[in-house]
PARO-200516 format. One line per field, with one value per atom (N, C-alpha, C): residue number from 0; chain; atom name; x negated, y, z. Coordinates in pm, whole numbers, plus 50000, padded with zeros to 5 digits. Atoms other than C-alpha are relative to their C-alpha. Layout:
% residues N
nr [NUM / ...]
kette [A / ...]
atom [CA / ...]
east [X / ...]
north [Y / ...]
up [Z / ...]
***
This chain:
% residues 154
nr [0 / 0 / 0 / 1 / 1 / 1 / 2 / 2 / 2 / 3 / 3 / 3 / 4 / 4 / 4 / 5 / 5 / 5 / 6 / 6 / 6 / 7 / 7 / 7 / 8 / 8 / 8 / 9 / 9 / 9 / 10 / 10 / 10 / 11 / 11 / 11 / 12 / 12 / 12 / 13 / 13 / 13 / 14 / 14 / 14 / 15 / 15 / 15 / 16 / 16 / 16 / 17 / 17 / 17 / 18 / 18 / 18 / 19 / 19 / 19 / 20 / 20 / 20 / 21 / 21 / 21 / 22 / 22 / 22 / 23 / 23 / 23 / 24 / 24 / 24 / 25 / 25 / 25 / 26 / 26 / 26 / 27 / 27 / 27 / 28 / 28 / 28 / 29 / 29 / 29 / 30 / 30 / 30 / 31 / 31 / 31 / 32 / 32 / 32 / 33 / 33 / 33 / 34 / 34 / 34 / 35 / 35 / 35 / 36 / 36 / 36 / 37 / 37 / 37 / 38 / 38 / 38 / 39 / 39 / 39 / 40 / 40 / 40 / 41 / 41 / 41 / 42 / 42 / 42 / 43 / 43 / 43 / 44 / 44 / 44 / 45 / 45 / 45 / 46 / 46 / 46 / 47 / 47 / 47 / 48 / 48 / 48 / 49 / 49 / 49 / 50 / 50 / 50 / 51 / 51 / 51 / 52 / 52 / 52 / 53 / 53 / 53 / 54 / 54 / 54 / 55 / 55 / 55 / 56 / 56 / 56 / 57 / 57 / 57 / 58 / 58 / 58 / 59 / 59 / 59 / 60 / 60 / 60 / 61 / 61 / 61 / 62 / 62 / 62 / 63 / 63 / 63 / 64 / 64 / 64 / 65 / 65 / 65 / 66 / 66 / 66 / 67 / 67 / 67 / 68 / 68 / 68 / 69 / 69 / 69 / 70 / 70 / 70 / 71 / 71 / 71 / 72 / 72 / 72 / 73 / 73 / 73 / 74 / 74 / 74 / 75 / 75 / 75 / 76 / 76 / 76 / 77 / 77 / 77 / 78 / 78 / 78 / 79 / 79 / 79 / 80 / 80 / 80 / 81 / 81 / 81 / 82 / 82 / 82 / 83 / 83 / 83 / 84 / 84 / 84 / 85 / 85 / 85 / 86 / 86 / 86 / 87 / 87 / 87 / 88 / 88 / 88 / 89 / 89 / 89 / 90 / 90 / 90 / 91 / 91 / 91 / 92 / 92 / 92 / 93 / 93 / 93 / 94 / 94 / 94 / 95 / 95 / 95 / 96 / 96 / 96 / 97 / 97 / 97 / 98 / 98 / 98 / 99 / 99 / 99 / 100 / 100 / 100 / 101 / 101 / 101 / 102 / 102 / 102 / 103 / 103 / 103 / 104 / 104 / 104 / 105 / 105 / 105 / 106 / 106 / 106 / 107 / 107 / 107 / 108 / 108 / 108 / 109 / 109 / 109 / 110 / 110 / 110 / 111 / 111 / 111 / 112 / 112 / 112 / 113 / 113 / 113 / 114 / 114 / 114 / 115 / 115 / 115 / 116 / 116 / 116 / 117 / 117 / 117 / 118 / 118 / 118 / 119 / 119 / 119 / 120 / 120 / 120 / 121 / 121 / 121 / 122 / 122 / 122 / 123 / 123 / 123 / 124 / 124 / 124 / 125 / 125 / 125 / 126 / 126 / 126 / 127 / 127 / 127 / 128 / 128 / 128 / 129 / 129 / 129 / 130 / 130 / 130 / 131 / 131 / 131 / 132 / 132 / 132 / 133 / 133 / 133 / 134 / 134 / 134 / 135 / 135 / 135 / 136 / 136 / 136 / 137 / 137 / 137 / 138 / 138 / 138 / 139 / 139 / 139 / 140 / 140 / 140 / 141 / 141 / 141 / 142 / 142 / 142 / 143 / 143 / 143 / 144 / 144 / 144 / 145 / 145 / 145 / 146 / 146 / 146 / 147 / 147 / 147 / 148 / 148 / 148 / 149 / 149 / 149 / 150 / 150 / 150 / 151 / 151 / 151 / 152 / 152 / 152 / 153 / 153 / 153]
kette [A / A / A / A / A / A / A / A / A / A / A / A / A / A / A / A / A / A / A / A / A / A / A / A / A / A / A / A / A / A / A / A / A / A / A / A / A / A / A / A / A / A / A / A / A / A / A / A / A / A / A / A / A / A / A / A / A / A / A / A / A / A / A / A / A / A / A / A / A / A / A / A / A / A / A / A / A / A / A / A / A / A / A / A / A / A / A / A / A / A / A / A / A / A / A / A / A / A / A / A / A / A / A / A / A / A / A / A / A / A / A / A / A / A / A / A / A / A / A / A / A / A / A / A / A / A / A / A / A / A / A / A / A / A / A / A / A / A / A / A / A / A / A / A / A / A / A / A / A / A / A / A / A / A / A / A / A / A / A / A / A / A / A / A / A / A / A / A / A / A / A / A / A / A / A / A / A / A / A / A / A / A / A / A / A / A / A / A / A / A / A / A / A / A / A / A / A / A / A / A / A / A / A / A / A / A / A / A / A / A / A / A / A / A / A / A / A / A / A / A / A / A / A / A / A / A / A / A / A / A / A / A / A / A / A / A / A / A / A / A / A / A / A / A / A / A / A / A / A / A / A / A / A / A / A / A / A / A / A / A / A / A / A / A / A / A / A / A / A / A / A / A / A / A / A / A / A / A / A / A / A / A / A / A / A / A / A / A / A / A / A / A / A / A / A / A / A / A / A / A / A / A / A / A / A / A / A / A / A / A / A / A / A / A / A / A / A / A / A / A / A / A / A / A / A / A / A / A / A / A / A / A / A / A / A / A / A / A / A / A / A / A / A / A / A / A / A / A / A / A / A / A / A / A / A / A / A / A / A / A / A / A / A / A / A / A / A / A / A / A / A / A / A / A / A / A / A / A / A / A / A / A / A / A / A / A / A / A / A / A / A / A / A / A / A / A / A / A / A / A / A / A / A / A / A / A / A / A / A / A / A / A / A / A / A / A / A / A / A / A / A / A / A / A / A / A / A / A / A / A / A / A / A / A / A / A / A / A / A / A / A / A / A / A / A / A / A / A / A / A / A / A / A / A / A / A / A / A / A / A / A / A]
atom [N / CA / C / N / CA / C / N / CA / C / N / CA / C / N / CA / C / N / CA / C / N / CA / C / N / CA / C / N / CA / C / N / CA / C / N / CA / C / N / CA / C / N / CA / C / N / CA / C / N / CA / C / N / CA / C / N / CA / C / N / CA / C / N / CA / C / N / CA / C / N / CA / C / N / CA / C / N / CA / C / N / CA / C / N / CA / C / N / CA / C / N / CA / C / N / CA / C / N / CA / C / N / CA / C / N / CA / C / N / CA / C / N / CA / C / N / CA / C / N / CA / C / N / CA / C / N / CA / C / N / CA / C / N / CA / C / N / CA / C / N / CA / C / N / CA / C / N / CA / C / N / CA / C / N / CA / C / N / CA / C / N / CA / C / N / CA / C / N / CA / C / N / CA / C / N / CA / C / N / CA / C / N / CA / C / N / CA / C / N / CA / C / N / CA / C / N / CA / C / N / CA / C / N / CA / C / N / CA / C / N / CA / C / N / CA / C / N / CA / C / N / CA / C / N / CA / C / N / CA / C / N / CA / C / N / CA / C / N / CA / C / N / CA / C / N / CA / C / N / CA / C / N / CA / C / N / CA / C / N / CA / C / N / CA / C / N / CA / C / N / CA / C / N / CA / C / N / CA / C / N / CA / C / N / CA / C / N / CA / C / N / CA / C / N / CA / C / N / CA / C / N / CA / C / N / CA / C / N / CA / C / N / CA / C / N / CA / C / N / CA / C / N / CA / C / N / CA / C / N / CA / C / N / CA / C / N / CA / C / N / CA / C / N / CA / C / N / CA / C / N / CA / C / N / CA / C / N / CA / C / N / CA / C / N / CA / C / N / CA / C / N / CA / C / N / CA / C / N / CA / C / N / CA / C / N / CA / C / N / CA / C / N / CA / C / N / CA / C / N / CA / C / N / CA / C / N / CA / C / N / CA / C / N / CA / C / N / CA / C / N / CA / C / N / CA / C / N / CA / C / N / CA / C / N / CA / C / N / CA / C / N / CA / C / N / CA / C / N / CA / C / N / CA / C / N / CA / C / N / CA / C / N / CA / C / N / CA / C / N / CA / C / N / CA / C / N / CA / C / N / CA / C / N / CA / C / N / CA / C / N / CA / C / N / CA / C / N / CA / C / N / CA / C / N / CA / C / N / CA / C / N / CA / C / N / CA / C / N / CA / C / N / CA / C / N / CA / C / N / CA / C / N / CA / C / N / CA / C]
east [50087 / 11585 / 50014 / 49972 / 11667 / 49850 / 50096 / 11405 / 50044 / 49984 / 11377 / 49941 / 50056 / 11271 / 50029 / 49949 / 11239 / 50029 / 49974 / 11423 / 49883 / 50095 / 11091 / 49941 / 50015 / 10988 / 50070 / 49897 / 11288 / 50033 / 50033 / 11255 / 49885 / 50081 / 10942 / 50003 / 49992 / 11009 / 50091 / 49878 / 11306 / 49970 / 50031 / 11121 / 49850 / 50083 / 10818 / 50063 / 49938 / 11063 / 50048 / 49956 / 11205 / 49871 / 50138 / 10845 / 49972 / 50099 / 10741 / 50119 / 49926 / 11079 / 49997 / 50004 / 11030 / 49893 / 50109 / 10696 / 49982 / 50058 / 10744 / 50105 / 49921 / 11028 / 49915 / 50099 / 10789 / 49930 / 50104 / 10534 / 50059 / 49968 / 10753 / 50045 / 50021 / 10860 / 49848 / 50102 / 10522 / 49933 / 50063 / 10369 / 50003 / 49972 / 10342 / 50083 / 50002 / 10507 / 49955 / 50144 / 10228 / 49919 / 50091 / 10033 / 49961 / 50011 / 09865 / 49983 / 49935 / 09933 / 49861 / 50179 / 09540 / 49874 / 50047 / 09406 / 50001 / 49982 / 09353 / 50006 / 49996 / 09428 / 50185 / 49893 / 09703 / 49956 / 50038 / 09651 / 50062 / 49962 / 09877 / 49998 / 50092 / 09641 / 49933 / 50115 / 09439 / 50131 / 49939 / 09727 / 50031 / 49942 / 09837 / 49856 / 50109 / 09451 / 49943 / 50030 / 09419 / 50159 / 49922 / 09735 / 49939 / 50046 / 09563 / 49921 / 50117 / 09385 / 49887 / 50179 / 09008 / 49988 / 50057 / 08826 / 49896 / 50126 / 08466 / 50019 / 50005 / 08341 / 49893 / 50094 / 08015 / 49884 / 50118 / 07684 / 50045 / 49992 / 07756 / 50086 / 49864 / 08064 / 49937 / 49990 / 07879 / 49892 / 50115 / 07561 / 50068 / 49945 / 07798 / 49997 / 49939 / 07897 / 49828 / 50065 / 07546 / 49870 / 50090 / 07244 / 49896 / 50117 / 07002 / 50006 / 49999 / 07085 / 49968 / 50024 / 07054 / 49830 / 50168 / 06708 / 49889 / 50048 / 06580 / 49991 / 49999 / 06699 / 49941 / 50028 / 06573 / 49818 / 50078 / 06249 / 49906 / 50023 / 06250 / 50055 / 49993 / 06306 / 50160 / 49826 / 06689 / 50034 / 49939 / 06694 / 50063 / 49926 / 06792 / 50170 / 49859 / 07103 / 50099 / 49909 / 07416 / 50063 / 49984 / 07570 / 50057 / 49920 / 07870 / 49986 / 50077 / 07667 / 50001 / 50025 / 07607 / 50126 / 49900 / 07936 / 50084 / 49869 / 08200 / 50031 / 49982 / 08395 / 50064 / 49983 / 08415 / 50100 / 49911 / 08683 / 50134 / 49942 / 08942 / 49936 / 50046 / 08679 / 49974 / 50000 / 08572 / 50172 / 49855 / 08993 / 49998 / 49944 / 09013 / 49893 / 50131 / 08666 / 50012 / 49973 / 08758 / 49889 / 50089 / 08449 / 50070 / 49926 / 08705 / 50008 / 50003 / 08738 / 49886 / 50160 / 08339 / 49998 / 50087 / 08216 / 49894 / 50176 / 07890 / 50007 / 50062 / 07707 / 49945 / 50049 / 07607 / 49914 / 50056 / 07426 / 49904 / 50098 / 07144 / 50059 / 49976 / 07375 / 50016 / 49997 / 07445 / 49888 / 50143 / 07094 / 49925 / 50031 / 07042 / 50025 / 49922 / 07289 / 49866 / 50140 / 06969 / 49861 / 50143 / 06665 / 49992 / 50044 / 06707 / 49907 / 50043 / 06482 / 50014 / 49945 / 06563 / 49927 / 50102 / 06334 / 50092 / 49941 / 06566 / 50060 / 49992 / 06556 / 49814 / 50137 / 06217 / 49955 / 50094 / 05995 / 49942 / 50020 / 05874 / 50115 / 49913 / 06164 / 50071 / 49966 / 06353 / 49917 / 50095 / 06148 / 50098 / 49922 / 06249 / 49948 / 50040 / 06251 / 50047 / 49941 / 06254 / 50093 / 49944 / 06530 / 50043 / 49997 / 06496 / 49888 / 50101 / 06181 / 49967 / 50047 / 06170 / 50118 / 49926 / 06293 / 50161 / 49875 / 06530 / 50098 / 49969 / 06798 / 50092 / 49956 / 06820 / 50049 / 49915 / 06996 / 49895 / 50130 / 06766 / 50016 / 49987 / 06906 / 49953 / 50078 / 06765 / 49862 / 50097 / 06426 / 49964 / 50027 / 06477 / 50117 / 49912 / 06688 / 50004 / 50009 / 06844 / 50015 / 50061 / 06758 / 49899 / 50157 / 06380 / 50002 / 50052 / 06344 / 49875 / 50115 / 05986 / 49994 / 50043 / 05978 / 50091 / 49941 / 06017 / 50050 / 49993 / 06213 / 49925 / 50048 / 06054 / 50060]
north [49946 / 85224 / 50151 / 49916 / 85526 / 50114 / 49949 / 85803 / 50119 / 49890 / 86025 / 50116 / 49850 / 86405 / 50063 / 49918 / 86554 / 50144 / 49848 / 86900 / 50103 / 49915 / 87056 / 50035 / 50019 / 86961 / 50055 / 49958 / 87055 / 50117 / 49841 / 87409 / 50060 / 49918 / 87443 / 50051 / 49992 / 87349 / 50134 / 49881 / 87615 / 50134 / 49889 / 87858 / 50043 / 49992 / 87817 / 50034 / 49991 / 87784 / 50192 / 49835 / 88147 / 50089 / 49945 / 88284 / 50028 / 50035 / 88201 / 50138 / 49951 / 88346 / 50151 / 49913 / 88652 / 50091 / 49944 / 88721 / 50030 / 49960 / 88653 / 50156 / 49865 / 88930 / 50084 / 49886 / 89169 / 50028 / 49963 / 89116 / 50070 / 49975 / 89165 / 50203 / 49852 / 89503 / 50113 / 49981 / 89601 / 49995 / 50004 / 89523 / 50097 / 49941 / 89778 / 49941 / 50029 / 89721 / 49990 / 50010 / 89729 / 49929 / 50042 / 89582 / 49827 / 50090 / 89269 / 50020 / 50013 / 89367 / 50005 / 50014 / 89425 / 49934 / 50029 / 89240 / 49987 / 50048 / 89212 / 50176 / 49860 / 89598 / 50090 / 49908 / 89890 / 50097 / 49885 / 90053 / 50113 / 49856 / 90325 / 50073 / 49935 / 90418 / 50114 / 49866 / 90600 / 50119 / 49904 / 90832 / 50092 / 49971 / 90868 / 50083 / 49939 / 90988 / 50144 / 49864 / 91227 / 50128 / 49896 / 91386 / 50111 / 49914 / 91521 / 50094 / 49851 / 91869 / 50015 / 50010 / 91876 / 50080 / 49942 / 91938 / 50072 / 49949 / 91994 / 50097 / 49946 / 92242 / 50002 / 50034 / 92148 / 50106 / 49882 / 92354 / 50106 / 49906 / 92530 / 50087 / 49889 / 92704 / 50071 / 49927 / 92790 / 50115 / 49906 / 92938 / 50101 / 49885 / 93180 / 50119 / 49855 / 93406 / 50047 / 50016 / 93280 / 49961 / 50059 / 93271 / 49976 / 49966 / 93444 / 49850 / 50076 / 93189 / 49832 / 50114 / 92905 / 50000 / 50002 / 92985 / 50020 / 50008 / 93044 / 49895 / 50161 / 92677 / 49907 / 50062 / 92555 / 50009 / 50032 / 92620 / 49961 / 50079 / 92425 / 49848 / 50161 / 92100 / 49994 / 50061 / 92073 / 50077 / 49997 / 92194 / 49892 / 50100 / 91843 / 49980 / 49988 / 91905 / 50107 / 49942 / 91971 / 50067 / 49898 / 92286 / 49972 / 50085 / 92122 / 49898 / 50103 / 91870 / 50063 / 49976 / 92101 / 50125 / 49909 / 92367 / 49911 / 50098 / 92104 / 50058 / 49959 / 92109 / 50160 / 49885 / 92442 / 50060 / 49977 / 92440 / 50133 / 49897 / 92671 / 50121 / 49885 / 92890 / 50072 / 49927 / 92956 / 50063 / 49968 / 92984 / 50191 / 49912 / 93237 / 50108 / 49950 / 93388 / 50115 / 49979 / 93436 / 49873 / 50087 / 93362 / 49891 / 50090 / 93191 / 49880 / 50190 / 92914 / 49889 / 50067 / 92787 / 49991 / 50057 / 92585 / 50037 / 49944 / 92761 / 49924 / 50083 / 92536 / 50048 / 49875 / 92639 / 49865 / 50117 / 92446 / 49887 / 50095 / 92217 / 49880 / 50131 / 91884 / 49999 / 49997 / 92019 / 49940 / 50023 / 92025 / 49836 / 50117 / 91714 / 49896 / 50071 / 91515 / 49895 / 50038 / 91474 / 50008 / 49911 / 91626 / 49922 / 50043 / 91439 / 49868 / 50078 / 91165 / 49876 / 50126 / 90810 / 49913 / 50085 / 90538 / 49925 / 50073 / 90405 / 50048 / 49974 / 90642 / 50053 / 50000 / 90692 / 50178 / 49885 / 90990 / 50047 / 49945 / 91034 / 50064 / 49977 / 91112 / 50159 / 49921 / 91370 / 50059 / 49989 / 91582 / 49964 / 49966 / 91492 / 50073 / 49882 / 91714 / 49916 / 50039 / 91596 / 50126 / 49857 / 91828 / 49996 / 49919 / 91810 / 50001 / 49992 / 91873 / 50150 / 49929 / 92115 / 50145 / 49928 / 92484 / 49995 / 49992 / 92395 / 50111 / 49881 / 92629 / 50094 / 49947 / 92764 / 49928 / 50032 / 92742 / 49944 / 50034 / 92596 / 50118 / 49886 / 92909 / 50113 / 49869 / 93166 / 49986 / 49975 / 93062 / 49939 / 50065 / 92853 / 50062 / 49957 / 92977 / 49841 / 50080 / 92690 / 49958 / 50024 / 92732 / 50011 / 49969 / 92839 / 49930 / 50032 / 92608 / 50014 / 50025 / 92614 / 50196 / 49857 / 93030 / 50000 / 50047 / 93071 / 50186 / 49869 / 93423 / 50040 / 49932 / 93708 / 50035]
up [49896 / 04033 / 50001 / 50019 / 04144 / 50074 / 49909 / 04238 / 50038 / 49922 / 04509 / 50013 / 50050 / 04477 / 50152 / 49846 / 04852 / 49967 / 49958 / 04912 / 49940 / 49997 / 04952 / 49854 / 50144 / 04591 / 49902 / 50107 / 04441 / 50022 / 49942 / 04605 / 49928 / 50021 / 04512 / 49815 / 50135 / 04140 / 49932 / 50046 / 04127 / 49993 / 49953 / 04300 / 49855 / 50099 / 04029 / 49843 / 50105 / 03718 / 50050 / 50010 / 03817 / 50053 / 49940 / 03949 / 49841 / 50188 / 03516 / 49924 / 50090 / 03406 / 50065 / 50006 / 03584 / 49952 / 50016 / 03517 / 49812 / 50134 / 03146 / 49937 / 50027 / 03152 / 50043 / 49919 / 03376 / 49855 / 50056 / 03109 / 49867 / 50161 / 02771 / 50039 / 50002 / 02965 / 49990 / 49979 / 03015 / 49891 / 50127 / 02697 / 49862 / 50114 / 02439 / 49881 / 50125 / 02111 / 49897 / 50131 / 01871 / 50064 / 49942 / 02135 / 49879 / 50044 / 01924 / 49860 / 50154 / 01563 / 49936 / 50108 / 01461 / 50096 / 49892 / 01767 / 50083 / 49883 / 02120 / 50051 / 49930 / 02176 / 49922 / 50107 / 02066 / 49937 / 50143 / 01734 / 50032 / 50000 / 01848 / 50140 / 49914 / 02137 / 49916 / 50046 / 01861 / 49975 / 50030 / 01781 / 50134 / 49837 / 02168 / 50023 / 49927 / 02221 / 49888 / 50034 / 01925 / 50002 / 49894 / 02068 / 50079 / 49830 / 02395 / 49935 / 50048 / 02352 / 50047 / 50007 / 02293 / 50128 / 49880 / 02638 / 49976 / 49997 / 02496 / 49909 / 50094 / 02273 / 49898 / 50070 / 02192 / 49994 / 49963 / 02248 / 49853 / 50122 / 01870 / 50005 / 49958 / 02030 / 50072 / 49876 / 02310 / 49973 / 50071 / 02088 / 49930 / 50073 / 01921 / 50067 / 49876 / 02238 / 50101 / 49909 / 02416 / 49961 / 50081 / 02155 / 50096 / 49909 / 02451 / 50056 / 49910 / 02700 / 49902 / 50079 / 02423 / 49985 / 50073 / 02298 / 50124 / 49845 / 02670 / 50009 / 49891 / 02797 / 49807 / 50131 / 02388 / 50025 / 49959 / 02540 / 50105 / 49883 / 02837 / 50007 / 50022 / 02942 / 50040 / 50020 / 02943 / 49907 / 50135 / 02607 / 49884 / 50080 / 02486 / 50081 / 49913 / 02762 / 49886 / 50070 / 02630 / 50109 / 49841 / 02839 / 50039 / 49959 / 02894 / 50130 / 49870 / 03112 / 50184 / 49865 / 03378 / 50025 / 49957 / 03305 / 49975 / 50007 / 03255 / 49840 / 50111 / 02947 / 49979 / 50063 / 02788 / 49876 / 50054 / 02566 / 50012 / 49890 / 02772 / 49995 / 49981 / 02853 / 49841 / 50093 / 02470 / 49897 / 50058 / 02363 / 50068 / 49935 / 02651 / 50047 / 49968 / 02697 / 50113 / 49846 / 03073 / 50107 / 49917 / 03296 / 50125 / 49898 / 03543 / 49962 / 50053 / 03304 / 49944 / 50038 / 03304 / 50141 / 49903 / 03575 / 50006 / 49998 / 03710 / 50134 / 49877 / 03921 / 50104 / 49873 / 04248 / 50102 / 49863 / 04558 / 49949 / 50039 / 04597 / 49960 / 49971 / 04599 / 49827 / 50145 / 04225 / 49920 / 50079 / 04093 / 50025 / 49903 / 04354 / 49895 / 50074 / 04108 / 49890 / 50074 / 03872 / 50008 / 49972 / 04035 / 50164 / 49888 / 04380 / 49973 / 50034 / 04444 / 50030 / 49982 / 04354 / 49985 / 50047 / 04339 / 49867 / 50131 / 04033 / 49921 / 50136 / 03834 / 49954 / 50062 / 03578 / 50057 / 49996 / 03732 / 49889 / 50140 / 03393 / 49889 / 50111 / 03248 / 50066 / 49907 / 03524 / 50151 / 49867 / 03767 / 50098 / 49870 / 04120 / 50123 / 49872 / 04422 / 50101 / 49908 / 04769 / 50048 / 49914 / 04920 / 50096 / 49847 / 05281 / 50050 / 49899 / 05292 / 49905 / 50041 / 04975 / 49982 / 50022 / 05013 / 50099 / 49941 / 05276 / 50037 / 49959 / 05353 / 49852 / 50111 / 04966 / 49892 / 50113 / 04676 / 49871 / 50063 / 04395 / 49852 / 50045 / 04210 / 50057 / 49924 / 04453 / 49943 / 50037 / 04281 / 49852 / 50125 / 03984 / 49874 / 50114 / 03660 / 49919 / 50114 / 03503 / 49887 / 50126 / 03175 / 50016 / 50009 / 03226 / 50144 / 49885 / 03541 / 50065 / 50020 / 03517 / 50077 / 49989 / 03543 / 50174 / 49854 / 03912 / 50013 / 49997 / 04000 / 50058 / 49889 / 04177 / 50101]
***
């Protein structure tokens, strides 16, 4: 008894058998070489990542050059903020101690980031400001200092 295998079948089987064999070549290129050896990750990711050159610097770099401005925002309420948070990382700037290389925040959409108001985030925790109804027009630096937010300029 002989059996019959239509065309279509025997296309599709050929077309599936080389669909597997390419994909398992794709993947063996693709695959790290360590990939697997202590788990479901690559161990020599950690070497590849302490390669790259440190971005942050860490508020204790930044209290060396900037005690005033530390002990100001140390007694306000983003004294648990790390400065970094709101100048980007600082690294660069303390190598080269060139104000070009510190992010200074500017504009309401900045301050907005954490201070606008969200019904989902905790009011107890972050003041929020409505800002199109509060101070429209200005900068929330034309009256607020943010380290002493609280002290309003003259």
């Amino acid at each position: 008894m002989k059996i019959y295998i239509p065309p279509q079948v025997t296309r599709l089987l050929l077309f599936l058998v080389l669909f597997i064999a390419i994909f398992t070549v794709i993947k063996r290129l693709l695959t790290p070489e360590n990939f697997g050896e202590l788990g479901h990750y690559r161990p020599g990711s950690l070497a590849d990542n302490a390669a790259y050159e440190p971005n942050y610097a860490g508020d204790e770099t930044c209290i060396m050059c900037h005690p005033d401005v530390f002990e100001s925002k140390g007694m306000d309420l983003h004294g648990d903020i790390s400065c970094e948070t709101c100048h980007d990382a600082g690294f660069r700037h303390s190598e080269s101690m060139d104000a070009t290389d510190i992010h200074i925040p500017a504009g309401r959409e900045f301050c907005g980031i954490c201070h606008s108001q969200n019904a989902g985030r905790s009011a107890n925790y972050v003041f929020q400001v409505d800002l199109k109804g509060h101070n429209t027009g200005k900068n929330c630096t034309d009256c607020h200092n943010p380290h002493q937010p609280w002290d309003l300029k003259e």
